[in-house]
N, C-alpha and C positions, 0 to 999 in steps of 0.2 A: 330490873336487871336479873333477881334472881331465876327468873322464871323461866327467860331466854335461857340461862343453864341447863333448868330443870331439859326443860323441852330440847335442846342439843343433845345433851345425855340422854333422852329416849329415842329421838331418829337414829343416834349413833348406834345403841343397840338393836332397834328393829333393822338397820343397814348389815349389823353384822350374822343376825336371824337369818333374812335374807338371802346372804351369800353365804352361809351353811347350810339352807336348804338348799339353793340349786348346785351347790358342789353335791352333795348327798343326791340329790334326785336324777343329777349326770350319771354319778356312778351306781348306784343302786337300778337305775331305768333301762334295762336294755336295748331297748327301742334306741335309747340314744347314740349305741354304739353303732347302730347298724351301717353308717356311712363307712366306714373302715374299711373300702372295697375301693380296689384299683386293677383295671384289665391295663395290661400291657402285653404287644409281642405273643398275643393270643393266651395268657394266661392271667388267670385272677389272683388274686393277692390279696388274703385276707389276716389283717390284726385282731391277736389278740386283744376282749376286752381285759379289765378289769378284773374281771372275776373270772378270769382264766379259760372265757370260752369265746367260739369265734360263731359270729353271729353275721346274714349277710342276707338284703332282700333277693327276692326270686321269684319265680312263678314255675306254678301247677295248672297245668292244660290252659296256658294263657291267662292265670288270674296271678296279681299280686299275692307274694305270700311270705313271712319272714321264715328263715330257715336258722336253725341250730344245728350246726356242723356235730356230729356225734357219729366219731369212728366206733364207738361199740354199739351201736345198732346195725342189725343185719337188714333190716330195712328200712327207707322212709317211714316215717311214723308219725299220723296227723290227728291231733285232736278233732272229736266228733265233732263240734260245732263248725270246724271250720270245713273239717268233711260236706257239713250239709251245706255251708257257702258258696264249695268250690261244686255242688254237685256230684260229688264222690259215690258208684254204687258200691254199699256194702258186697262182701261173697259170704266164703263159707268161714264159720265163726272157728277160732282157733285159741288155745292159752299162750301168751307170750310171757317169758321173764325179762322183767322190766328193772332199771335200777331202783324201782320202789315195790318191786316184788314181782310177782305174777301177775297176769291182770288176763282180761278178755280180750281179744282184737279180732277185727274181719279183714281179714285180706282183700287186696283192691290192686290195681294195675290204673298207675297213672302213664296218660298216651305221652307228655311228656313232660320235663321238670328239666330248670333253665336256675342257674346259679351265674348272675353276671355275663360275661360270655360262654360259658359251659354248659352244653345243651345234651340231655340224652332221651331219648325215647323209649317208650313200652319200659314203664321200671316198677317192679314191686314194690307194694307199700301195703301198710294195715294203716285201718282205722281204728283209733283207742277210742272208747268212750271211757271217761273217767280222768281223763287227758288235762292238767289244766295247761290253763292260758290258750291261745292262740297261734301259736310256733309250731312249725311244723319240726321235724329232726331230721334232718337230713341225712341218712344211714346208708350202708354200704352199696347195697342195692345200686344206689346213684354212684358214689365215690369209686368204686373200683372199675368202673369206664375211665377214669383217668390218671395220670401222675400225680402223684400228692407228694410234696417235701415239705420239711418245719425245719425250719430250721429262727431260733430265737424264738419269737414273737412274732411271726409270720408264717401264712401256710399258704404253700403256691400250690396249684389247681390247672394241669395241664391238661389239655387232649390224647391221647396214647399215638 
């Protein structure tokens, strides 16, 4: 009998293991927030996560790609590797100030870039190499083709 304790007392604790990692790995994982997207009435509707950023899939010249909304970027801004996924041609090389400093980037012109139902064409963008993750940022280049309100913990995303 005692052992049946023992053993109750450790699934309890790997049970309770368990559901502190995946509370932890929801909110630490951004990827998890990306669902947070609702078009209505022809505008998109994006929740803040967690960690105070709004995050939302999309695509670059027809390819899947996740986006980090970032109104202090003047332009889209795409990590190398995904650069060379989506086919991206580098141009001419330029210094950008980045929120981690300075860095190199090549200017590029994506034909078009689509947030939910939010579509625009011909938009400036760099390529960073040194970029991490996989995220593209979504910069003003795209954003000021539309209405944007925040209001709370939501940013709506009109057409002009």
């Amino acid at each position: 009998m005692p052992r049946t304790g023992t053993v109750m007392i450790a699934l309890g604790w790997m049970l309770l293991a368990g559901m502190i990692w995946w509370g932890f790995d929801g909110y630490l994982n951004p990827n998890a927030r990306l669902a947070d997207v609702t078009v209505a009435d022809g505008e998109v509707v994006l929740k803040r996560g967690p960690d105070g950023h709004f995050r939302a899939p999309g695509r670059i010249d027809g390819q899947p790609v996740e986006f980090l909304v970032d109104t202090g970027a003047t332009v889209v801004a795409v990590p190398e590797g995904l650069a060379r996924r989506l086919h991206l041609k580098p141009g001419l090389a330029q210094r950008v100030q980045t929120a981690n400093g300075e860095a190199m980037a090549y200017a590029t012109r994506l034909d078009r870039v689509e947030l939910a139902g939010a579509g625009a064409d011909q938009v400036a963008a760099d390529i960073v190499p040194g970029m991490a993750g996989d995220e593209a940022l979504l910069g003003m280049s795209f954003l000021t083709r539309f209405e944007i309100a925040m209001n709370g913990d939501e940013m709506r995303i009109r057409k002009r």
